[in-house]
N, C-alpha and C positions, 0 to 999 in steps of 0.2 A: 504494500500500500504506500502512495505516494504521502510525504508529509503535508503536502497541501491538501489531498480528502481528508485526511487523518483530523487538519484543524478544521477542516468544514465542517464534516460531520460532530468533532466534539462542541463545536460552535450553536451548532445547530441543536444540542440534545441540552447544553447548557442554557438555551434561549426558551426552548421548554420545558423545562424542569424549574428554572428559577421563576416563569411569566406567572406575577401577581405575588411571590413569594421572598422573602427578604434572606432567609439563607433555608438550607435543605441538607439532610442527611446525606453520606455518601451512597447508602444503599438508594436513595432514590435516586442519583443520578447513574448509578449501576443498572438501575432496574429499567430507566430509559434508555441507554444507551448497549444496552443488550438485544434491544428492540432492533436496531440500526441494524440494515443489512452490509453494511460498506466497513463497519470495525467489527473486526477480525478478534476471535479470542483472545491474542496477543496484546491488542491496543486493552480491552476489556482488563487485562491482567493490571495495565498503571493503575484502577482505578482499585484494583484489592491493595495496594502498600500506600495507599492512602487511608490515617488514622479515621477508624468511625469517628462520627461527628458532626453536628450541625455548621454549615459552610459557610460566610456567604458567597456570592460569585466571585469576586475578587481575591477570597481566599481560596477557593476551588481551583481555578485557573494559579492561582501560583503553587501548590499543592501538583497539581496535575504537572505543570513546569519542571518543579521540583525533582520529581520520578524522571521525567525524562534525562534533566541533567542529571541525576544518579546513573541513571541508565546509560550515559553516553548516547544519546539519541538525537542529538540535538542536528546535529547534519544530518538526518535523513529523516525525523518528523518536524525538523522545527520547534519554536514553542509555540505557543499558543498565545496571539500577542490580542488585548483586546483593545476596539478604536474607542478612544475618548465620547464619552456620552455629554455632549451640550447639547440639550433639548429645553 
């Protein structure tokens, strides 16, 4: 898997799991992103060495980051960068 679907999809599983909610357990963002046909057992695996616990996204996404750089994965998924929200 390329690391550009890798952040799409975690993108996108983080944009529904967090929508209306201020932080969120790991097993829920596990339980959605299991769902995704594009992350692969592998990608699903970052999200088990991530401590149980209520998140918010900011700390998900650096959490999630996190793994990667442990992982040394960072040249081939990237991180997961998120754009500035002014709304």
């Amino acid at each position: 898997m390329s690391g550009h679907v890798f952040q799409d999809e975690m993108r996108q599983v983080l944009d529904e799991v967090y929508r209306g909610r201020e932080t969120v357990a790991v097993r829920d963002v596990y339980a959605q992103a299991s769902a995704r046909l594009h992350l692969t057992a592998d990608m699903l695996a970052h999200l088990n060495e991530i401590p149980e616990g209520a998140y918010t996204r900011q700390e998900m996404v650096a959490a999630i980051n996190r793994v990667i750089l442990h992982r040394n994965e960072q040249d081939t998924l990237g991180l997961i960068d998120e754009p500035s929200r002014t709304e």
